[in-house]
VEXVOVEX-746787 format. One record per residue (C-alpha): residue number from 1; residue in three letters; chain; z, y, x. Coordinates in nm, 2 decimals, decimal comma, padded with zeros to 4 digits. Example, Ala and Ser with C-alpha at 12.3 -4.5 7.8 and 13.67 -1.06 7.14 Angstrom:
% VEXVOVEX-746787
lose=1&lotor=ala&pator=A&c3=00,78&c2=-00,45&c1=01,23
lose=2&lotor=ser&pator=A&c3=00,71&c2=-00,11&c1=01,37
% end
This chain:
% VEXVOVEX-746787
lose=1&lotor=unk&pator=A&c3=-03,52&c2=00,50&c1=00,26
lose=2&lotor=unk&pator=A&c3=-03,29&c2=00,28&c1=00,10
lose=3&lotor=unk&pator=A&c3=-03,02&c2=00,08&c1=00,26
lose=4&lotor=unk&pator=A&c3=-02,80&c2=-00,22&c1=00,12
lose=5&lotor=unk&pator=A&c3=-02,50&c2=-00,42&c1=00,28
lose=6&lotor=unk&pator=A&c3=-02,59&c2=-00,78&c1=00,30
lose=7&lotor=unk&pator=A&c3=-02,21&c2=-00,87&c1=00,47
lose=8&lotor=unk&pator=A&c3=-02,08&c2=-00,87&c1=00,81
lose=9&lotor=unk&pator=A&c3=-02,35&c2=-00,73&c1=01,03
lose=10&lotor=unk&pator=A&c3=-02,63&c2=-00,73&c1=00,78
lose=11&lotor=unk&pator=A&c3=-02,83&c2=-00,50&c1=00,62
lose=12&lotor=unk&pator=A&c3=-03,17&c2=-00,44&c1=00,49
lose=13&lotor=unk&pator=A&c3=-03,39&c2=-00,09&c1=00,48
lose=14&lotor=unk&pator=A&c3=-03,63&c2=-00,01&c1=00,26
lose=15&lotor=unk&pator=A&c3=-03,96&c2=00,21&c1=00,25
lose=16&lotor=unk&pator=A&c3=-04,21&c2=00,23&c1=00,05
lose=17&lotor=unk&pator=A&c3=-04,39&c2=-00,15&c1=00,07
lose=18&lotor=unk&pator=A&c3=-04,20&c2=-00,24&c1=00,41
lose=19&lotor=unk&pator=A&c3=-03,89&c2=-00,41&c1=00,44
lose=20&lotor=unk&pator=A&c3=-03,67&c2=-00,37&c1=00,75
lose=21&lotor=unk&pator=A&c3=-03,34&c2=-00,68&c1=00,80
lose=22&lotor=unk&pator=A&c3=-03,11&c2=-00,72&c1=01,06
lose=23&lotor=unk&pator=A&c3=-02,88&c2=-00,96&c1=01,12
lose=24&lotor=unk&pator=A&c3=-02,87&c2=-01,11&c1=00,78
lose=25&lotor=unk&pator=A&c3=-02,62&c2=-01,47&c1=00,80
lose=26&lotor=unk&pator=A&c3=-02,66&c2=-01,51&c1=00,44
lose=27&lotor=unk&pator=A&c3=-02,95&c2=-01,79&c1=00,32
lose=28&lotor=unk&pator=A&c3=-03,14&c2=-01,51&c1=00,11
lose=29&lotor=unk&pator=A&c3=-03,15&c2=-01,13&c1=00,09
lose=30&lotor=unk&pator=A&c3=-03,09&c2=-00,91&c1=-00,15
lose=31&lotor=unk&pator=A&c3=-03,46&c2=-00,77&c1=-00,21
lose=32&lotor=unk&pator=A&c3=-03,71&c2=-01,02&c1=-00,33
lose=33&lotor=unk&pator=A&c3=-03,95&c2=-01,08&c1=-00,03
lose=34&lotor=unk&pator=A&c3=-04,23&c2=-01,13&c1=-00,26
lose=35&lotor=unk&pator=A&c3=-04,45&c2=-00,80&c1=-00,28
lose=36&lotor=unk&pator=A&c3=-04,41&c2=-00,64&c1=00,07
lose=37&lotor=unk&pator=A&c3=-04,67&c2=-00,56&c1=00,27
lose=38&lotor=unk&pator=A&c3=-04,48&c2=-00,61&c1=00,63
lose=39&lotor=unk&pator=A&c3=-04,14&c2=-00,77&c1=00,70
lose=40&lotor=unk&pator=A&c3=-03,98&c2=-00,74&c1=00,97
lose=41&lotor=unk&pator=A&c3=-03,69&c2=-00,90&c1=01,01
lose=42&lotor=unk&pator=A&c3=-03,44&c2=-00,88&c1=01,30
lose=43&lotor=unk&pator=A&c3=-03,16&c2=-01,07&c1=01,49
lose=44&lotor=unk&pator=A&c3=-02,90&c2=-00,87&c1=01,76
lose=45&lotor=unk&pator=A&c3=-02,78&c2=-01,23&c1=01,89
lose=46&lotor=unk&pator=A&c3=-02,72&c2=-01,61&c1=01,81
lose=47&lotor=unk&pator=A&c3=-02,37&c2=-01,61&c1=01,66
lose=48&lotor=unk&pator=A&c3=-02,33&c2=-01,77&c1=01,32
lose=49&lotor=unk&pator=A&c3=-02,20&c2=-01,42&c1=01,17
lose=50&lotor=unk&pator=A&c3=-02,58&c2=-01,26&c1=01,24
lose=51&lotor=unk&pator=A&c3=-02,82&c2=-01,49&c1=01,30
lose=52&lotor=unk&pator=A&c3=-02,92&c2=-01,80&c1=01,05
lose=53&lotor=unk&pator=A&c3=-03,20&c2=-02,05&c1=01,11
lose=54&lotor=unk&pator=A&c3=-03,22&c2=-01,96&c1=00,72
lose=55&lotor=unk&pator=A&c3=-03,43&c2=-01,69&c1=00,81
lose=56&lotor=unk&pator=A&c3=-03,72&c2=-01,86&c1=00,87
lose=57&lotor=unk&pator=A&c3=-03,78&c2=-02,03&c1=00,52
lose=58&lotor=unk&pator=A&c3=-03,83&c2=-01,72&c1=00,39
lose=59&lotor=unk&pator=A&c3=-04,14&c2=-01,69&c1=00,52
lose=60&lotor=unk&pator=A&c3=-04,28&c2=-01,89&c1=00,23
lose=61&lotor=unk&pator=A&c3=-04,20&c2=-01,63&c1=00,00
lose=62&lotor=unk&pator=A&c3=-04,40&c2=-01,38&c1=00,17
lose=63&lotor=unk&pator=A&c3=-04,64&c2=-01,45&c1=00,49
lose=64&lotor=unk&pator=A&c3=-04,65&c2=-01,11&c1=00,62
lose=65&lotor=unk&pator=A&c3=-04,29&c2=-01,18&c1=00,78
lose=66&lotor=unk&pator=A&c3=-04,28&c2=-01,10&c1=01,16
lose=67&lotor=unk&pator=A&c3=-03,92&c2=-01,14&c1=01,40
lose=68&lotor=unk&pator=A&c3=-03,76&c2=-00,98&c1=01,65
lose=69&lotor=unk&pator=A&c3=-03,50&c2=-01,26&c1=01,81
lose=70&lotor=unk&pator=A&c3=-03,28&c2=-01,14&c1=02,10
lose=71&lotor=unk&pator=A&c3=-03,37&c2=-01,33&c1=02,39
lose=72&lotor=unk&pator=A&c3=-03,04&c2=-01,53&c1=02,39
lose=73&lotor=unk&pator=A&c3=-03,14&c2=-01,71&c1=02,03
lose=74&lotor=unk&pator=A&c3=-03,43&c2=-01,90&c1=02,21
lose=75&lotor=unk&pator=A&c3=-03,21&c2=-02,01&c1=02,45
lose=76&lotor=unk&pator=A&c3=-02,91&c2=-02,11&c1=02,24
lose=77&lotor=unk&pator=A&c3=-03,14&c2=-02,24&c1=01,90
lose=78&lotor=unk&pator=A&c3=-03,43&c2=-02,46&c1=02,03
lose=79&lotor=unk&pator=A&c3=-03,54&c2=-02,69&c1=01,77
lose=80&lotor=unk&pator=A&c3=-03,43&c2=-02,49&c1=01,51
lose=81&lotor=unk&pator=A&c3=-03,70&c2=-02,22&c1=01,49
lose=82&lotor=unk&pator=A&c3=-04,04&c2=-02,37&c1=01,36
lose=83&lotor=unk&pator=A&c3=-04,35&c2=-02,34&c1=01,58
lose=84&lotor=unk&pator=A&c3=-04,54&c2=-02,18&c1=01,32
lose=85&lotor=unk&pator=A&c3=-04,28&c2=-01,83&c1=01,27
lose=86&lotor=unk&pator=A&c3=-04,38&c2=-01,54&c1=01,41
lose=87&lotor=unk&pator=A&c3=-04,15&c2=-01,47&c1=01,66
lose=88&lotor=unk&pator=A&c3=-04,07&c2=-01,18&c1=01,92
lose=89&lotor=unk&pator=A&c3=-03,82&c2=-01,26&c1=02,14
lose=90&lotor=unk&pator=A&c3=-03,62&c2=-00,95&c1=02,36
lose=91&lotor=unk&pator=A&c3=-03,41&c2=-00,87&c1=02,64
lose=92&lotor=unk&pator=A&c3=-03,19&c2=-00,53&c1=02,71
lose=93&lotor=unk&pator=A&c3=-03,40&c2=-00,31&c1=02,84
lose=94&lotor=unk&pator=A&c3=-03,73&c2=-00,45&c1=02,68
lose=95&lotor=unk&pator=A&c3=-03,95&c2=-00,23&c1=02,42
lose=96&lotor=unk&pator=A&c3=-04,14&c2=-00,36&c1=02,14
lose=97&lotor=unk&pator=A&c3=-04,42&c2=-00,24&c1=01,89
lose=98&lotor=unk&pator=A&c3=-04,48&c2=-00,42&c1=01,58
lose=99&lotor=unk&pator=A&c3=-04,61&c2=-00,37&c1=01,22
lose=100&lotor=unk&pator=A&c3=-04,56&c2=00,02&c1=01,24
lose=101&lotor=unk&pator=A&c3=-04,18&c2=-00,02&c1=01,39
lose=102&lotor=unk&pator=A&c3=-04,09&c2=00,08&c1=01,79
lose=103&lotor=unk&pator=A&c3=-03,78&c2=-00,13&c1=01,91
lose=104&lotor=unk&pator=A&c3=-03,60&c2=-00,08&c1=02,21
lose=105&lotor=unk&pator=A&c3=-03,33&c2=-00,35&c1=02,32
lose=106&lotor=unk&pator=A&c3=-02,99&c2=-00,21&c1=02,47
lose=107&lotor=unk&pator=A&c3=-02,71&c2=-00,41&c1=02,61
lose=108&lotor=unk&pator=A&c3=-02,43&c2=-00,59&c1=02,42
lose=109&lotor=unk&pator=A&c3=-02,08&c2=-00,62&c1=02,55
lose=110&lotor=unk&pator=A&c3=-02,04&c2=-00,93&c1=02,35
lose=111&lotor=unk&pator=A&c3=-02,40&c2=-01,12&c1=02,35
lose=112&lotor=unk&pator=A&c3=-02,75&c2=-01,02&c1=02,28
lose=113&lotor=unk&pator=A&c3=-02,87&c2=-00,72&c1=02,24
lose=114&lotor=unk&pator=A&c3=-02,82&c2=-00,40&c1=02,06
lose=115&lotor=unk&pator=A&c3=-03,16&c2=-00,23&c1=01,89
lose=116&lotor=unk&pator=A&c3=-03,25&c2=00,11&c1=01,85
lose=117&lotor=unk&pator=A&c3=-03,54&c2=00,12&c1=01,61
lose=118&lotor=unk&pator=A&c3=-03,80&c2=00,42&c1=01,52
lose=119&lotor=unk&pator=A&c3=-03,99&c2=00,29&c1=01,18
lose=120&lotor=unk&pator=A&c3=-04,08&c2=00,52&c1=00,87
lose=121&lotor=unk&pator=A&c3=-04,00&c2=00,85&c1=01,06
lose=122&lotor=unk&pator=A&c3=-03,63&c2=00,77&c1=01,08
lose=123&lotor=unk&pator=A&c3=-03,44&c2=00,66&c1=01,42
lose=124&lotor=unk&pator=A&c3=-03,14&c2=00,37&c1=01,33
lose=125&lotor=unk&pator=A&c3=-02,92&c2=00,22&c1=01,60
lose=126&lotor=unk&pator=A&c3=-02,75&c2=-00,10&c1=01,51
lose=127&lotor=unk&pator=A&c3=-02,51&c2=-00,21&c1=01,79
lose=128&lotor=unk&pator=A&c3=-02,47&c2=-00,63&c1=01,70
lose=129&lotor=unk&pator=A&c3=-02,16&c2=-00,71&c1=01,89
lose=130&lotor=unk&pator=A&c3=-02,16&c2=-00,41&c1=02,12
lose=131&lotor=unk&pator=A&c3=-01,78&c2=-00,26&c1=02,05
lose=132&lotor=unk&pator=A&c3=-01,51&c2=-00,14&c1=02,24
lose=133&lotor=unk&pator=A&c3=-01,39&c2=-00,50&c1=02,18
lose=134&lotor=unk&pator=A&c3=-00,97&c2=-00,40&c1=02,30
lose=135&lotor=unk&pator=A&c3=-00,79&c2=-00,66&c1=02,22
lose=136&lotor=unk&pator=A&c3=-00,45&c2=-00,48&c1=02,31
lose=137&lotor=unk&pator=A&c3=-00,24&c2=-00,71&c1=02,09
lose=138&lotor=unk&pator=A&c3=-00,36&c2=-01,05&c1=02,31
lose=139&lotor=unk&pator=A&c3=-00,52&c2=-00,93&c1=02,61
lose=140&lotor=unk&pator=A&c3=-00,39&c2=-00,79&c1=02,96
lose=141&lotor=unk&pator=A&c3=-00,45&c2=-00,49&c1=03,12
lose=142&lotor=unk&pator=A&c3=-00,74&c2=-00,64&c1=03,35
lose=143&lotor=unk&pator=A&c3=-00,96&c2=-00,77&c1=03,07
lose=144&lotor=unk&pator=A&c3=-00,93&c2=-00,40&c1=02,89
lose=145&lotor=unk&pator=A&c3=-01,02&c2=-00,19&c1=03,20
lose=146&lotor=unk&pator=A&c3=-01,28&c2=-00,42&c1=03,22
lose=147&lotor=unk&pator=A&c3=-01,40&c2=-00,42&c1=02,83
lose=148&lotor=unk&pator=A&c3=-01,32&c2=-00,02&c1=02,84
lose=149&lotor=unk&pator=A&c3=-01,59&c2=00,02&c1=03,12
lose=150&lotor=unk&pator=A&c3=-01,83&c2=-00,23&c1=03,02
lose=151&lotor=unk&pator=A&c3=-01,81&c2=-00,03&c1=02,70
lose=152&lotor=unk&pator=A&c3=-01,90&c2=00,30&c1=02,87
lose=153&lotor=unk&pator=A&c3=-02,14&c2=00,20&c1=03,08
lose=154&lotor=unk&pator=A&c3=-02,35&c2=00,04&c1=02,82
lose=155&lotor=unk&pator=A&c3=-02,30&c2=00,39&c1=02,60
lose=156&lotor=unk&pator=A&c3=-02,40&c2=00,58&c1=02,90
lose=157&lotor=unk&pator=A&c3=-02,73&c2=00,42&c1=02,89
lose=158&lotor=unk&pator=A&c3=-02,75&c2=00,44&c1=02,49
lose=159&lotor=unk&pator=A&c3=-02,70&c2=00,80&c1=02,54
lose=160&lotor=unk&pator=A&c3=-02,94&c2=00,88&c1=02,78
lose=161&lotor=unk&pator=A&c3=-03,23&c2=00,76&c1=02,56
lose=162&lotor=unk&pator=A&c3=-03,11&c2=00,83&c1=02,21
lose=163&lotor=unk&pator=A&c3=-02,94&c2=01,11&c1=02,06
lose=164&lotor=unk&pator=A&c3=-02,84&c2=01,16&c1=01,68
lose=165&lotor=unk&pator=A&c3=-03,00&c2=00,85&c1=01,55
lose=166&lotor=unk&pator=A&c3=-03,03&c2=00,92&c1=01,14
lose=167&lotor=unk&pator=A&c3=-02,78&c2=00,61&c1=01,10
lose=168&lotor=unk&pator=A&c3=-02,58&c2=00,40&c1=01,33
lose=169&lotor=unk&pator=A&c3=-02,48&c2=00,09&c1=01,24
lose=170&lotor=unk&pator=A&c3=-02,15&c2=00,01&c1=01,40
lose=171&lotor=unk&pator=A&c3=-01,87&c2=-00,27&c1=01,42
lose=172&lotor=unk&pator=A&c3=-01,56&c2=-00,13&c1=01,31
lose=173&lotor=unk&pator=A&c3=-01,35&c2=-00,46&c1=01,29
lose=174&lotor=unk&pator=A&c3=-00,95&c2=-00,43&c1=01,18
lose=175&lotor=unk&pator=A&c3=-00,87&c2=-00,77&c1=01,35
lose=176&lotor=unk&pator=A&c3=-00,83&c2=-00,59&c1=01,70
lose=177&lotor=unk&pator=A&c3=-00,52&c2=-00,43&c1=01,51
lose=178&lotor=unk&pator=A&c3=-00,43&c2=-00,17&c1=01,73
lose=179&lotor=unk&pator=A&c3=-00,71&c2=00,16&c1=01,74
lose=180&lotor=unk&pator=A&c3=-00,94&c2=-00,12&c1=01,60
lose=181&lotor=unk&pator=A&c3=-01,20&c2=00,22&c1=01,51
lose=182&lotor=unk&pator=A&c3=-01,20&c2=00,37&c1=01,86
lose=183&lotor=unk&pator=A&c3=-01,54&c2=00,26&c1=01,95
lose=184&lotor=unk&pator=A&c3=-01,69&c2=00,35&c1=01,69
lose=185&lotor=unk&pator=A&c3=-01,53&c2=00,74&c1=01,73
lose=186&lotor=unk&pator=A&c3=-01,61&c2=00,71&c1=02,06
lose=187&lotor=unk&pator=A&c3=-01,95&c2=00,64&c1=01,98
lose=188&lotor=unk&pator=A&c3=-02,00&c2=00,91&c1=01,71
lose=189&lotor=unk&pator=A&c3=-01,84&c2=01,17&c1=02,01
lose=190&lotor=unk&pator=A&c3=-02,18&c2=01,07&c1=02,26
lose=191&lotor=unk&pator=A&c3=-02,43&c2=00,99&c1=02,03
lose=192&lotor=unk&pator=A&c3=-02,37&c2=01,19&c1=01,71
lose=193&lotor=unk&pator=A&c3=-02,54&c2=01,01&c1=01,44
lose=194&lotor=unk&pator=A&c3=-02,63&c2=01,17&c1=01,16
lose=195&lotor=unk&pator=A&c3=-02,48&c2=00,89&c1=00,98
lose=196&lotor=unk&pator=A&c3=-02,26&c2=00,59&c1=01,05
lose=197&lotor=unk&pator=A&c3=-02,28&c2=00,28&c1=00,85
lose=198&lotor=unk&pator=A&c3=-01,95&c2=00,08&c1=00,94
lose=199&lotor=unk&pator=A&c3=-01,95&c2=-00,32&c1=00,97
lose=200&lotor=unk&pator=A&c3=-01,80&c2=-00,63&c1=01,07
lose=201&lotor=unk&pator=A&c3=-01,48&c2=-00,54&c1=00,89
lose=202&lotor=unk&pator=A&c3=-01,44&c2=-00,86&c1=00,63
lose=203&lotor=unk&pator=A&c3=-01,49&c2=-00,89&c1=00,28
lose=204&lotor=unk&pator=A&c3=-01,42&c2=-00,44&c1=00,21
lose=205&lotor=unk&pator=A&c3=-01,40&c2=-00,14&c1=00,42
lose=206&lotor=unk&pator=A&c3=-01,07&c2=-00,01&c1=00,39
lose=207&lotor=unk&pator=A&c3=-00,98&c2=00,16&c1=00,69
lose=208&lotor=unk&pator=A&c3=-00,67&c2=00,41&c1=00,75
lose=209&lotor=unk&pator=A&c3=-00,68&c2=00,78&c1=00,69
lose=210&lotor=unk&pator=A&c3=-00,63&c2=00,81&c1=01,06
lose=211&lotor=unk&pator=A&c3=-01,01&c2=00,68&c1=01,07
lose=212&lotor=unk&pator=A&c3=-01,12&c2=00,94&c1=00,85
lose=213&lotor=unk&pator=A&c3=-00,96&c2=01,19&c1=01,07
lose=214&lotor=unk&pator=A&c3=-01,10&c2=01,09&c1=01,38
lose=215&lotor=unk&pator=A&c3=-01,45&c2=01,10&c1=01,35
lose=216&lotor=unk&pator=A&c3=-01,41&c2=01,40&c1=01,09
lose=217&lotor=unk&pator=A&c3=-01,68&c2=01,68&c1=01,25
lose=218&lotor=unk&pator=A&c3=-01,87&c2=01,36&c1=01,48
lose=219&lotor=unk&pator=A&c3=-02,08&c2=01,22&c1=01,22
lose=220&lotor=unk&pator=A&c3=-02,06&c2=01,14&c1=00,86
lose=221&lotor=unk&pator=A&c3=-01,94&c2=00,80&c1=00,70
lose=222&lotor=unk&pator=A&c3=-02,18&c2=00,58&c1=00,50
lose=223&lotor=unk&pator=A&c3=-02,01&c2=00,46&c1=00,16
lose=224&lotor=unk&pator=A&c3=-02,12&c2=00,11&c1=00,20
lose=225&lotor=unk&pator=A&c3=-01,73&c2=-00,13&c1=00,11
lose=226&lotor=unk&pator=A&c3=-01,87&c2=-00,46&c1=00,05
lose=227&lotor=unk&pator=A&c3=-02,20&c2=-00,70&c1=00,02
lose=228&lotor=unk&pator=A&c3=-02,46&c2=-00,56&c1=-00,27
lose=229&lotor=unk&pator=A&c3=-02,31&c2=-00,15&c1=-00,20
lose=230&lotor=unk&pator=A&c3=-02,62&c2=00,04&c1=-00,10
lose=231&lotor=unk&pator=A&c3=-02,71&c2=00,42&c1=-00,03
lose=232&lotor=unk&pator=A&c3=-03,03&c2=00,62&c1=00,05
lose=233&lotor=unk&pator=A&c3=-03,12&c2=00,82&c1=00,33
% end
């Protein structure tokens, strides 16, 4: 399986004639749609940075495209998603089959969802917005007791279906300034991916050494830095 880093969130898998997105913001890809024999392309939630409307042109490149929407995109984008797409739309704790690929929604503590996927014999997690979002340089100590539980009861419930996914895909986003990694480490610690593909971090991954150290033994780091950087797994 290959995997490229379309920017922020994004990426896009691929295995032999399929083609697995998520969360691509960008108007095109980086793989030429034309060719595959099932698309399936996949949004976590309705924020600018991971879902575009975009998306849906594409399917006149190829007409085998399918989409998995979280739920909150129909709500928020009505009148922006043509009648004709074919579109799955999906909840936190929802299941879906479709074109050879089992999806399983989890919560978000942002919005949306986050998706554990099974397709071509490989298990990926990617978590949208779902972070230990601890703001500690703006927020009070209220609001991070509350993000701090929210964060662990959502990973509780990842963790009790899912263990050692073959690649996580996890924000790891230096504007929270202070231990701006710890959710992801935290995550590694309960859920152990083989391999954890950082995002959300800007224009190039370049975190501290401290990072390195941290989730040294838990799982090992994808070398994905920018848009167009891809790896196989």
């Amino acid at each position: 399986m290959q995997i490229r880093y379309l920017g922020n969130s994004g990426f896009e898998m691929l295995a032999g004639n399929d083609l697995l997105i998520i969360d691509c913001a960008e108007k095109e890809p980086l793989s030429d749609l034309r060719g595959f024999e099932r698309v399936l392309v996949l949004a976590t939630h309705a924020h600018g940075d991971h879902f575009s409307s975009h998306i849906f042109e594409w399917s006149h490149k190829n007409s085998n495209i399918k989409y998995i929407l979280s739920s909150d995109i129909e709500e928020r984008s009505r009148g922006r998603i043509p009648a004709a797409a074919r579109v799955n739309y999906i909840s936190p704790g929802q299941k879906l089959v479709i074109s050879g690929a089992q999806i399983h929604a989890f919560g978000s503590t942002d919005e949306g969802c986050s998706f554990a996927i099974w397709w071509h014999d490989k298990l990926l997690f990617h978590a949208g917005d779902f972070n230990l979002w601890d703001w500690k340089n703006e927020a009070d100590a209220a609001f991070i007791h509350k993000a701090e539980a929210d964060f662990r009861g959502i990973l509780e419930g990842i963790g009790a279906c899912i263990h050692e996914p073959d690649v996580a895909f996890f924000p790891v986003d230096p504007r929270m300034e202070i231990e701006y990694y710890r959710g992801a480490v935290e995550f590694a610690a309960a859920i152990r991916p083989k391999l954890l593909a950082p995002m959300h971090f800007g224009e190039r991954f370049d975190p501290p050494e401290s990072f390195y150290t941290d989730i040294q033994g838990l799982t090992d780091v994808v070398p994905i830095k920018k848009r167009g950087d891809e790896c196989a797994v």
